[in-house]
Each structure stands twice: as structure tokens, then as C-alpha cells.
N, C-alpha and C positions, 0 to 999 in steps of 0.2 A: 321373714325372709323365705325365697323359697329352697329347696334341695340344694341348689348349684348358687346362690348368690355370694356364698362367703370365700369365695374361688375367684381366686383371678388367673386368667392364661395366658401363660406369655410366651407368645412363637415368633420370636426373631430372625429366623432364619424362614419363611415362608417366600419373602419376595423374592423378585426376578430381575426387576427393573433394573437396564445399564442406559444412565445418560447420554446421549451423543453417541452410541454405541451402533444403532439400528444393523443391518445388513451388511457393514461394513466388513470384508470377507479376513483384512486385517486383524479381526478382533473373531474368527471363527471358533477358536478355544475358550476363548474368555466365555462363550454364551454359552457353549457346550459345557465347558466346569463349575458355570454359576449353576447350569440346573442340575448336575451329578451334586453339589454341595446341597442344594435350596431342599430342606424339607420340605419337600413336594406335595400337596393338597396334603399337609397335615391336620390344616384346620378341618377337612370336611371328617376327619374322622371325630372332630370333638363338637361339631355342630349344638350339641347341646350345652356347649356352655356359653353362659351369656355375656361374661366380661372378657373380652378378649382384648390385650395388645400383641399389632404386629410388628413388620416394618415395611414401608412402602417401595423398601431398594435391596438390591440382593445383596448377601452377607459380602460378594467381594465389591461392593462400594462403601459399605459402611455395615460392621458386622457389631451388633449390641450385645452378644452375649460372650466378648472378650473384655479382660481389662482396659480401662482408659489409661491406663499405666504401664507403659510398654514394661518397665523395670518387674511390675507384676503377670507379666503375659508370656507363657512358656511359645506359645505357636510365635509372638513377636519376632524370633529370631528365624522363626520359618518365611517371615515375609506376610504371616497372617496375624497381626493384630485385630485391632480392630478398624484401622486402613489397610487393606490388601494391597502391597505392590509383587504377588507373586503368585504363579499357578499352581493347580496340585499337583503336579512334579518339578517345581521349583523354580520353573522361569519367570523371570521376570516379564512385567507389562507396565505402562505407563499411563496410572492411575488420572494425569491430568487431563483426562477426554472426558474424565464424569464430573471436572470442577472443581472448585478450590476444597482445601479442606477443611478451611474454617468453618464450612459451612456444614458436613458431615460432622465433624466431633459438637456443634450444638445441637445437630437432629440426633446423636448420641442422648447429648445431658439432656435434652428435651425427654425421649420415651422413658429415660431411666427415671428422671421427674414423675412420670407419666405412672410408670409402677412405682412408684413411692406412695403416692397419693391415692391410688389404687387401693394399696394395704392399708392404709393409715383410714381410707372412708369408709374401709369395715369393719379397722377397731380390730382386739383384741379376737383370738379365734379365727383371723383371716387364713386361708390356703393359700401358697404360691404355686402352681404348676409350671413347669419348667418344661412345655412341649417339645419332641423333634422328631427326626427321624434316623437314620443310618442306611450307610448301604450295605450289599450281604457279606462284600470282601474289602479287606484295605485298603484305603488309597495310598499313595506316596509320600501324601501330606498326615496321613493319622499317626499317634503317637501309639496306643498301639496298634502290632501289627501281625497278633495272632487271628488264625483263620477260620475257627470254629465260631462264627460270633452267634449269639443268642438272637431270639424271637422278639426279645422283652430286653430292654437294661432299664432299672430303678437306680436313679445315681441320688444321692444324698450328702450331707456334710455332716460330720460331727459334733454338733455344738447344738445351739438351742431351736435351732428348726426344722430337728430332725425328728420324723416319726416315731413312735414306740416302736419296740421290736416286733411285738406282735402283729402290730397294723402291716409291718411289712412282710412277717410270714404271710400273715392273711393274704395279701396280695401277692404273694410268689404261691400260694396254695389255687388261689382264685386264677391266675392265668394258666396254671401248668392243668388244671381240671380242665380249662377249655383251648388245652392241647398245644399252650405255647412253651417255650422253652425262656428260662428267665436265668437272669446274672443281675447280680448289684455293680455295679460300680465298673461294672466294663460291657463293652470297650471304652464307655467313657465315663467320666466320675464328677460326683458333685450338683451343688443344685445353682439356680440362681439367687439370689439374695441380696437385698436391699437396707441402707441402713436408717435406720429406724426405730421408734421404742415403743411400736407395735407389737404386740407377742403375736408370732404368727409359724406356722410351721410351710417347709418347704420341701416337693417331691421333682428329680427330673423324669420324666418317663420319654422315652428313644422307645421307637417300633421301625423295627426291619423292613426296610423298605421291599423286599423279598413277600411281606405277610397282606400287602394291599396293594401294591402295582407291579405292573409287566408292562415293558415298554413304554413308561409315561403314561399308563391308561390305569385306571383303580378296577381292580378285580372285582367282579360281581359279589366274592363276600364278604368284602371289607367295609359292609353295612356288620357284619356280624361280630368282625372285630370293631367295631364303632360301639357297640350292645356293650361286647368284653369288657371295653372300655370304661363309658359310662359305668357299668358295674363297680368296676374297679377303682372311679373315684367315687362313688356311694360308700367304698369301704372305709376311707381316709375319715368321714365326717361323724360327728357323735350321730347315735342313732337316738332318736326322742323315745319317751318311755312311753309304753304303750298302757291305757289304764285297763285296768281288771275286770271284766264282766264275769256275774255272778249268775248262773243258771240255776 
């Protein structure tokens, strides 16, 4: 395999797409909050990985990285499950212009299939990256709602998909060297994970949407935090032994 193939990345929140939506001046908020939500060209910061799932629709038509179980779903009660019938300041909108929903909660189980089988066709030793991004200040809808937020969040879980300690100093050693500011688990917490009897470990990484775009446009050196990056998943992976030359 090579560097990156025992990586899978999952960026659920990249698309855009609102069905039957188009220009409709009715629905002027819903387009403007889909793309304040939508981790905005996240993917071109991780171009170098090869396995990539996203999602074809924007997180408020059908959002993959909420429980399918509203009972499990703390935003649920925000109106953001994982069917959105509410904006990030709490209004409601009427979800039936993007279609039934039978048909969203299968393109649900369908990606979440999709990462399963992901992990499982690399076997033991597979990564899960847990892509996205954040904005610089709260929204109405975030849980939390302190103002200082970080450069970097590493969000993680407790249990058996979580990195060593060290691997994570390494990595809050490795971005603060190249000048970013890092937090675990905030502003927000936790990774994604899939069930399976895979052994595989799982990291979320959030970047400030402040550290590679201005006004919807990618800042000329967020080629350099792409580099950071990449780095940064070179750390996660065993490193092969190098053999001994003898002069």
C-alpha cells in the first residue's frame, strides 16, 4: 500500500446541493445557511488522499454525520437531525421542496454502508478521518458558544479508536510549530465511527475556516496549510523501519 491508502476520509458536510430549490428568492436563507454550514472546499485541502466519501447534498437536506436516531441526537431537538427542518437561528423551513424522506434516510444508510465497507476492505490497521471545518465565531445553532475558538480542533472518543496520547501530542506539537493554534475536543467533540469488527482507529480534524478562506475564496496559502496537513496525517501512521547502512 502506499502512504495514504489505509485512510479513509469522510467529509459529509462538503456538499451544497438543495433540490427544487434553485433561485427561488423564498428560500434566500436556506442557500445562504447551507453554505455558512457546508465545509467549504474542504476536500481541496486533503487532495492528497485517495479514498475519499462525501455527500452529494448539503448537510440541511440530509446531514450523515448525525445520529439516525433522533433519541441519540442532541442537535435533534434543535431541528438539526439528520433531516433539517430548521435554520441556524431556529426558524423553521419546509423540508418537503427537497422530496420525500424515505428517500434521504436510504442515501443515509447507503454512505454509512459505504464507510463500513471502506474500513472493513482495509482490514485491521485502517484510519478513519473525520474531515470538516468551522467557522471563526458561534453560530445560534452551535452548542458550544465560547469565542475564542482554535485554529485546529482534534476531536476524538474514548474507547478503542482512539489515538495514543503521544500521537496526539505529536500532533498538537506539529501544528502549534507551524503556527496554528490547537484544542481537542472543542468546540466540538468526538470522531465518527462505524460499527464493525475492524480494528481501526479514528481522528476528527475541524480547521478554521478563518486559516484558508476570505469571502468564499481559498487564500493563496492554504496550499501550505494543505502541506501542514498532509504532515500531520503522516504522523497518525506507523512509520516502516528504516534498514541500517554500514560505512
Amino acid at each position: 500500500m502506499t502512504e495514504f491508502e489505509r485512510i479513509v476520509a469522510w467529509l459529509p458536510h462538503t456538499g451544497l446541493y438543495l433540490p427544487n430549490v434553485d433561485n427561488n428568492a423564498k428560500f434566500a436563507t436556506l442557500r445562504t445557511d447551507s453554505l455558512t454550514l457546508a465545509d467549504e472546499q474542504v476536500d481541496r485541502l486533503y487532495s492528497f488522499l485517495p479514498n475519499k466519501i462525501t455527500s452529494d447534498y448539503s448537510r440541511f437536506v440530509v446531514d450523515l454525520e448525525r445520529y439516525l436516531d433522533n433519541s441519540k441526537e442532541p442537535m435533534a431537538q434543535k431541528g438539526m437531525g439528520y433531516l433539517y427542518n430548521r435554520l441556524i437561528e431556529g426558524t423553521s423551513f419546509d423540508r418537503s421542496i427537497f422530496g420525500g424522506n424515505d428517500y434521504f434516510t436510504q442515501y443515509y444508510k447507503h454512505k454509512h454502508a459505504q464507510l463500513k465497507q471502506a474500513i472493513e476492505r482495509i482490514g485491521n490497521g485502517a484510519i478513519l478521518l473525520d474531515l470538516h471545518s468551522f467557522n471563526p465565531f458561534p453560530l445560534a445553532c452551535d452548542m458550544d458558544k465560547r469565542p475564542n475558538r482554535p485554529d485546529i480542533c482534534l476531536g476524538f472518543n474514548e474507547d478503542e479508536t482512539k489515538f495514543d496520547d503521544s500521537i496526539l501530542q505529536a500532533l498538537q506539537e506539529h501544528f502549534e510549530d507551524n503556527g496554528f493554534k490547537v484544542a481537542f475536543n472543542t468546540p466540538f467533540s468526538g470522531t465518527m465511527t462505524t460499527d464493525t469488527q475492524t480494528k481501526y482507529k479514528s481522528l476528527m480534524i475541524e480547521v478554521n475556516k478563518k486559516c484558508y478562506l476570505e469571502n468564499h475564496v481559498l487564500k493563496k496559502d492554504m496550499y501550505k496549510l494543505s502541506y501542514v496537513l498532509k504532515e500531520a496525517v503522516l504522523l497518525l501512521q506507523p512509520q516502516p523501519r528504516r534498514k541500517l547502512s554500514w560505512l
